[in-house]
C-alpha positions as a Python dict, from the first residue, in 0.01 Angstrom:
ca = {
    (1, 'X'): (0, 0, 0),
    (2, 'X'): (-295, -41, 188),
    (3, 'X'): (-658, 51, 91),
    (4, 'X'): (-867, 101, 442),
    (5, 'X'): (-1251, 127, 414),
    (6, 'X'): (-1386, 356, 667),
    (7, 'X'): (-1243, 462, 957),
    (8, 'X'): (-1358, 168, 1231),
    (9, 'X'): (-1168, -3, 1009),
    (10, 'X'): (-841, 190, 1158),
    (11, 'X'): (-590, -27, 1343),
    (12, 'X'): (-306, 99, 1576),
    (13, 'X'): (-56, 42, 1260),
    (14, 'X'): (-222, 287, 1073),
    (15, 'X'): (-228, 584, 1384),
    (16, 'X'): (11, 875, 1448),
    (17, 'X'): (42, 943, 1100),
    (18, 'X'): (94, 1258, 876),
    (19, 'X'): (-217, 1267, 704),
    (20, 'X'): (-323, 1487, 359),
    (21, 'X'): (-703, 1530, 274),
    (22, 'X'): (-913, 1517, -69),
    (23, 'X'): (-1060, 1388, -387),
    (24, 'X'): (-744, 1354, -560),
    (25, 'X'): (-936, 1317, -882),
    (26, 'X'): (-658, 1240, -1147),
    (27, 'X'): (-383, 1238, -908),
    (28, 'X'): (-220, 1540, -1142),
    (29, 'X'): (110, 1733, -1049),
    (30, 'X'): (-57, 1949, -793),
    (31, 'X'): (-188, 1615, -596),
    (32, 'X'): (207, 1506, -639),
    (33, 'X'): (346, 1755, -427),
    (34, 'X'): (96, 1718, -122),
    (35, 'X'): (208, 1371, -143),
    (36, 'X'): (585, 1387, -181),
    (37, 'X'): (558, 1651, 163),
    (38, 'X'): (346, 1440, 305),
    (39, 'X'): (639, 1121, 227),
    (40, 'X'): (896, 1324, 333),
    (41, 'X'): (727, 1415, 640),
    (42, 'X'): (653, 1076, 739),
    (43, 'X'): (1008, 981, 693),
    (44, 'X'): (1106, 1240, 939),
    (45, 'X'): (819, 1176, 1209),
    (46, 'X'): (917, 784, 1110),
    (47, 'X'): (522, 783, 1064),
    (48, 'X'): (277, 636, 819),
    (49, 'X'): (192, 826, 481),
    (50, 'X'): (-205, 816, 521),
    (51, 'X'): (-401, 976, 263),
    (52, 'X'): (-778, 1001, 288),
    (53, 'X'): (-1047, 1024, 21),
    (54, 'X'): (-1395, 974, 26),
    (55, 'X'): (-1668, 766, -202),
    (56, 'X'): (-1887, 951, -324),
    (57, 'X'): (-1710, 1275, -386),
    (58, 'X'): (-1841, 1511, -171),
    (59, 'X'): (-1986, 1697, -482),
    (60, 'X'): (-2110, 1373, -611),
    (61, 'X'): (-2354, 1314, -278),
    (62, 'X'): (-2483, 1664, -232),
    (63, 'X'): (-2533, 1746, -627),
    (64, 'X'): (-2524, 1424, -794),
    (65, 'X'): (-2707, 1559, -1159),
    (66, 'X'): (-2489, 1873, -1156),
    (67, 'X'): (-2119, 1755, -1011),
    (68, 'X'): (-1831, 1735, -1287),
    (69, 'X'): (-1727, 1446, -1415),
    (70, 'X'): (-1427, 1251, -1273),
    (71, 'X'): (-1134, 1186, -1476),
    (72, 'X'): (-1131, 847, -1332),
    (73, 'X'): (-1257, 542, -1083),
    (74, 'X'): (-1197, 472, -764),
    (75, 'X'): (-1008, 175, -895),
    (76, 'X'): (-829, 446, -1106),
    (77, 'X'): (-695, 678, -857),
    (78, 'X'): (-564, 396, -575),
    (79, 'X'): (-368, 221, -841),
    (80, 'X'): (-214, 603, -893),
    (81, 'X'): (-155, 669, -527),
    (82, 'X'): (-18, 369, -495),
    (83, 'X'): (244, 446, -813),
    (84, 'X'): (341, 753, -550),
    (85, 'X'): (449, 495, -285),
    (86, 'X'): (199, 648, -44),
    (87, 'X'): (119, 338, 274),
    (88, 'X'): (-221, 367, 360),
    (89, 'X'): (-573, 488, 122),
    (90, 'X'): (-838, 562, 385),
    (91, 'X'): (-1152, 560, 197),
    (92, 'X'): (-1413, 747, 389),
    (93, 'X'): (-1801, 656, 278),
    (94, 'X'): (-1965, 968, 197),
    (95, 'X'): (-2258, 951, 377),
    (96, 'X'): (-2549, 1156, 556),
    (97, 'X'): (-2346, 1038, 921),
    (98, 'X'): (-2034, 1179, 794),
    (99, 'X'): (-2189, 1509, 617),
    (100, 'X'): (-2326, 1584, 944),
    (101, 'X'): (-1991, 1641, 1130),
    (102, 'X'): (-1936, 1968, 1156),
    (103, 'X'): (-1581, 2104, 1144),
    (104, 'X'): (-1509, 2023, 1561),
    (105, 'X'): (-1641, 1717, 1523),
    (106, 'X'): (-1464, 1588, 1190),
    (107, 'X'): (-1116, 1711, 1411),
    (108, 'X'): (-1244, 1538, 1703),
    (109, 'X'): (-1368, 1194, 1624),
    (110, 'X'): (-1182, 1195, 1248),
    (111, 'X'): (-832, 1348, 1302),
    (112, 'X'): (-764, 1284, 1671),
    (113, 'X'): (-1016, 1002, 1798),
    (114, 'X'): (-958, 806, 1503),
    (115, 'X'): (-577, 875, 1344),
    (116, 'X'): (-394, 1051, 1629),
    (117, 'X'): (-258, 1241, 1326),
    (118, 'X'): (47, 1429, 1415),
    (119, 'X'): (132, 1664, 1108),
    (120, 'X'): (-139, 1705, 849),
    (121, 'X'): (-80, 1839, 517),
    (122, 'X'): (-413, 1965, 296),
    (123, 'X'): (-407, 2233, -53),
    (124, 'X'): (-436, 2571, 27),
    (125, 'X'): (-819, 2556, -119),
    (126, 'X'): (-925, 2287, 147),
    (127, 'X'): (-1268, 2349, 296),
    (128, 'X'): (-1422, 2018, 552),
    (129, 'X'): (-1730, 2041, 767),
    (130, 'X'): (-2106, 2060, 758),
    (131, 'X'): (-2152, 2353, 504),
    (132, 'X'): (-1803, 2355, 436),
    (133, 'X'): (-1708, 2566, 760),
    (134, 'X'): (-1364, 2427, 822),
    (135, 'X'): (-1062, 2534, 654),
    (136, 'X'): (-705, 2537, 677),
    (137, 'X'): (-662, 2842, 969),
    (138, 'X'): (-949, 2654, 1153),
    (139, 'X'): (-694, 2326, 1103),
    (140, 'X'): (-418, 2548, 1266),
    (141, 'X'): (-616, 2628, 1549),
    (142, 'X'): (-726, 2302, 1648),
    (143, 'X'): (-380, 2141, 1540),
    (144, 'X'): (-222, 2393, 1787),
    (145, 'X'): (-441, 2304, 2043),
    (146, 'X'): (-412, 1931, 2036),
    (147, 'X'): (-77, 1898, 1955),
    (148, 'X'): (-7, 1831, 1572),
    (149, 'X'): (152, 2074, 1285),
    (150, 'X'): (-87, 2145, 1005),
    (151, 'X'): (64, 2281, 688),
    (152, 'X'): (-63, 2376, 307),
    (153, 'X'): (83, 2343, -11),
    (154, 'X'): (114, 2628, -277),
    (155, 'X'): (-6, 2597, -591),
    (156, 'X'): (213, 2387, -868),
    (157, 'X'): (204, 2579, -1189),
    (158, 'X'): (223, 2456, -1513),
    (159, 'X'): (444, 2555, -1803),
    (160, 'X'): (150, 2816, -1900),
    (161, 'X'): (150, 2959, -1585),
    (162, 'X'): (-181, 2804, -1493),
    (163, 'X'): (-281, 2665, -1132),
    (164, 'X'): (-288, 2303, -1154),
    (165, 'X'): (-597, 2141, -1017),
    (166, 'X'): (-882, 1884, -1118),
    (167, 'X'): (-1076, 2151, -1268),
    (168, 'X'): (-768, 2231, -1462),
    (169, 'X'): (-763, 1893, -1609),
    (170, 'X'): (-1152, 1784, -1669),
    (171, 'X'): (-1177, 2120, -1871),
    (172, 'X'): (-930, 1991, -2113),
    (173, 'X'): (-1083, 1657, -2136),
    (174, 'X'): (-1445, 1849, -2193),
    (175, 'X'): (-1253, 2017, -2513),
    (176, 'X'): (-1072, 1686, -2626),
    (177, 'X'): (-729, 1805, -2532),
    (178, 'X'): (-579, 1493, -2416),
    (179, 'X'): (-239, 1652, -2470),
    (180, 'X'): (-332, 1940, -2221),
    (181, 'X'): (-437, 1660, -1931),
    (182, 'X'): (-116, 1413, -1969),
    (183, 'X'): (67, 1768, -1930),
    (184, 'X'): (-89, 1895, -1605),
    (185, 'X'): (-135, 1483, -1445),
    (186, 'X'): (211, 1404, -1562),
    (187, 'X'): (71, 988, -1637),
    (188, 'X'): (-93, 893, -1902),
    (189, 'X'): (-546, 910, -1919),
    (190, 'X'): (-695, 574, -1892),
    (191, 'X'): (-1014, 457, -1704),
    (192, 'X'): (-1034, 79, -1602),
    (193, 'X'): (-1324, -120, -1552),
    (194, 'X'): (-1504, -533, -1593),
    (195, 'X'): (-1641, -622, -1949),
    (196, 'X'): (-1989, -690, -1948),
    (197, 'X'): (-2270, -785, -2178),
    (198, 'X'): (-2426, -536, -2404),
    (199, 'X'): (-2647, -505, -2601),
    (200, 'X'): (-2417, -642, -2919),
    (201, 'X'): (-2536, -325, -3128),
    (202, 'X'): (-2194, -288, -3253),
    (203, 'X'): (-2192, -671, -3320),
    (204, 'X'): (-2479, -623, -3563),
    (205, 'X'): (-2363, -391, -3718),
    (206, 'X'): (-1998, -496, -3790),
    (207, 'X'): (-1801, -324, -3492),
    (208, 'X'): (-1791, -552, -3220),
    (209, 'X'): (-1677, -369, -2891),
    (210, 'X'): (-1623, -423, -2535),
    (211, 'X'): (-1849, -256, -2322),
    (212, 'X'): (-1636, -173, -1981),
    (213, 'X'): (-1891, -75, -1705),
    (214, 'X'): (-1800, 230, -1529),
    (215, 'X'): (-2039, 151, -1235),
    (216, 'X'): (-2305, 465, -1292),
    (217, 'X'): (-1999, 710, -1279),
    (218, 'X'): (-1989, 1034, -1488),
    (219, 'X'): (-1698, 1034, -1622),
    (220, 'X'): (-1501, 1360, -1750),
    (221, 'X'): (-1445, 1203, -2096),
    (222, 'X'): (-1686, 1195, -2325),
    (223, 'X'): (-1655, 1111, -2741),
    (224, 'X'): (-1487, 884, -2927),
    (225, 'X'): (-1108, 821, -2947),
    (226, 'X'): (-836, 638, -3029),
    (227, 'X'): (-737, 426, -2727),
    (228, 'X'): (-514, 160, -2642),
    (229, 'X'): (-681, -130, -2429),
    (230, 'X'): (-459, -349, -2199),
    (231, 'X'): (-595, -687, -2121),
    (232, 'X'): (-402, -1010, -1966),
    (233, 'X'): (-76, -787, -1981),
    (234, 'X'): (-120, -718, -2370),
    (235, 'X'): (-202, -392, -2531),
    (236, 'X'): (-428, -322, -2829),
    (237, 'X'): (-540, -51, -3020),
    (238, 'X'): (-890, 40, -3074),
    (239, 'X'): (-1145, 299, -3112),
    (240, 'X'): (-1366, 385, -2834),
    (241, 'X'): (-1699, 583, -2731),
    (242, 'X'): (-1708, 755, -2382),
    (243, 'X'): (-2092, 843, -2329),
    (244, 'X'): (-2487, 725, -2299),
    (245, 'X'): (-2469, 658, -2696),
    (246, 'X'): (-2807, 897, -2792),
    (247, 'X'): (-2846, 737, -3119),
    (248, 'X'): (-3014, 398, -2970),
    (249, 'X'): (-3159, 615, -2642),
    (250, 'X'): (-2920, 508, -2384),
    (251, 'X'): (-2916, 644, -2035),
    (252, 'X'): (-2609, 496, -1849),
    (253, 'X'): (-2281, 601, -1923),
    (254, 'X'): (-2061, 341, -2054),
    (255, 'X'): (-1745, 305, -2192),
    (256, 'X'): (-1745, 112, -2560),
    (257, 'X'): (-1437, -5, -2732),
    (258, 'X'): (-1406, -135, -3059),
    (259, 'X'): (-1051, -319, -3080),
    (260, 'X'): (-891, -320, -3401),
    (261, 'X'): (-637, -582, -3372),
    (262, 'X'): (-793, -850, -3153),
    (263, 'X'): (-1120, -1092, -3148),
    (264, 'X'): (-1162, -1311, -2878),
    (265, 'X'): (-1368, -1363, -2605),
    (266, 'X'): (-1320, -1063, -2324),
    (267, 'X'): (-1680, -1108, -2106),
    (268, 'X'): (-1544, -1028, -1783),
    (269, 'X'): (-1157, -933, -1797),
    (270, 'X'): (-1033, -631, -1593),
    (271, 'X'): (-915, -442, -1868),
    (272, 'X'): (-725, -73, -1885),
    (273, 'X'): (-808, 189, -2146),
    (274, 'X'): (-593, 501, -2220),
    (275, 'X'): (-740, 750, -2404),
    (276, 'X'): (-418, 896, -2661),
    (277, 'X'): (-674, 1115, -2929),
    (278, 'X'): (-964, 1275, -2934),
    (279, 'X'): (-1176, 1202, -3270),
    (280, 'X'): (-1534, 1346, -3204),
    (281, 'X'): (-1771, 1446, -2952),
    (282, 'X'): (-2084, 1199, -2926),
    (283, 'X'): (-2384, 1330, -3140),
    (284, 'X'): (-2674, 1130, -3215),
    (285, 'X'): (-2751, 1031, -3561),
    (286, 'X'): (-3029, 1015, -3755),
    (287, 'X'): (-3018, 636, -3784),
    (288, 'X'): (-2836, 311, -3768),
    (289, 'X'): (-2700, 342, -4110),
    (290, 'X'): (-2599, 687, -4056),
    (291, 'X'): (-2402, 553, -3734),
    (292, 'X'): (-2276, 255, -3893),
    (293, 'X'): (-2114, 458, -4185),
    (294, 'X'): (-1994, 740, -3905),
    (295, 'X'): (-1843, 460, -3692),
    (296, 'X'): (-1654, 343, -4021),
    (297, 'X'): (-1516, 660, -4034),
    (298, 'X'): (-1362, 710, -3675),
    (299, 'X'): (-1234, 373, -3733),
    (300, 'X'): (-1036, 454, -4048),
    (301, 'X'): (-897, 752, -3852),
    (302, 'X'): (-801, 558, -3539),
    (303, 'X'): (-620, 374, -3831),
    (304, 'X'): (-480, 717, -3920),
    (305, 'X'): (-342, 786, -3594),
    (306, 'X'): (-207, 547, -3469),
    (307, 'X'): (-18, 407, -3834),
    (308, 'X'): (175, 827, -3791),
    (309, 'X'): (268, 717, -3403),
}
């Protein structure tokens, strides 16, 4: 698979395509079935499989205090597309230029100028455009017009009879239901990132962790868990904090793993962390003692958990 950064980046490889739009936050069961029509599509038009995302999330650029929190990177989700043997990521910056479109233009210069697309496959809740004045019957239209098939999905539901969607999925990671998530993504929870230098807090006081920068990202996580962490090929389990870590006035969220079978050097490794049990929400404590002797204790129940699995 191919990840394509903007679309002057497009080369004649990548055109007359069957294309499917959107965040794809999580890639869950409902993002699986765009993506297996769109496959099966492509095999029949004997066309590329081109999905296209954008950085930021659209949310993320208008509303950036107030938009939910992703259930993981950028990194993340193309290592998941890829898993769903899709050919080419476009990855379309965000940007005032591209917020300006409005829904002709996106069809125009995006869809047609750019891709040539010739079937296009979006969720029956896609909106596009300045102020969000495309959707799907406006796709129709202009498909019809310039010669390509646009079709939607219906909704996957899950074994609850519940819609599938991102929302779906970041609620039950707000509540700590890990369970719930792997259910409605169908893959395991994990957010990857670089190990960088702290400030070796949990060093001093006796819980040296990994701090994984997550790039200024909110992330829909949030607490402390037991998690296993895959570095160099070789998994370990730890105990990790998702958050800005109140107790020592931190702003930027960062991911913090305490590993409780390892100690070595990790500064810089690209390391994977999956998230299997929810232990607590973050809280600030009333001191360092307090969250040294609260730290003990969702240590000794990682040590639970993961001794039952």
């Amino acid at each position: 698979m191919e990840l394509i950064r903007g679309i002057h980046n497009i080369r004649s490889k990548h055109k007359e395509c069957v294309l499917t739009i959107g965040n794809f936050d999580g890639v869950h069961l409902g993002h699986g079935a765009i993506l297996a029509r769109a496959k099966a599509l492509a095999k029949q038009y004997d066309a590329p499989a081109v999905i296209m995302i954008f950085e930021p999330q659209p949310r993320e650029f208008f509303a950036p205090d107030t938009a939910p929190g992703r259930i993981g990177r950028l990194r993340d989700k193309v290592k998941l597309l890829e898993g769903q043997g899709i050919d080419y990521v476009l990855c379309m910056p965000f940007n005032p230029k591209l917020q300006q479109l409005d829904a002709q233009a996106f069809c125009q210069q995006i869809l047609l100028d750019g891709l040539s697309v010739k079937h296009l496959v979006v969720g029956d809740d896609f909106r596009f455009g300045c102020d969000r004045q495309g959707d799907f019957y406006y796709l129709q239209e202009f498909g019809s017009q310039h010669g390509f098939d646009v079709e939607n999905t219906p909704s996957v539901l899950n074994a609850l009879n519940e819609r599938v969607s991102s929302t779906l999925v970041r609620n039950a990671l707000e509540r700590g239901d890990i369970s719930a998530a792997q259910m409605n993504m169908g893959h395991t929870v994990s957010l990857s990132g670089r190990v960088i230098h702290g400030q070796q807090l949990g060093r001093k006081l006796g819980f040296p962790t990994a701090n994984v920068h997550l790039k200024g990202i909110k992330a829909a996580l949030s607490g402390v868990y037991a998690v296993i962490f895959m570095v160099d090929g070789v998994s370990h389990n730890g105990v990790a904090n998702v958050g800005v870590r109140p107790t020592v006035q931190g702003k930027t969220p960062i991911l913090e793993v305490h590993l409780l079978d390892f100690t070595g050097d990790l500064y810089d490794k690209y390391v994977q962390v999956t998230f299997c049990h929810f232990i607590r929400a973050e809280r600030k404590m009333a001191s360092l003692d307090a969250l040294e002797k609260q730290i003990q204790c969702d240590k000794e129940e990682a040590l639970r958990f993961f001794a039952n699995q």
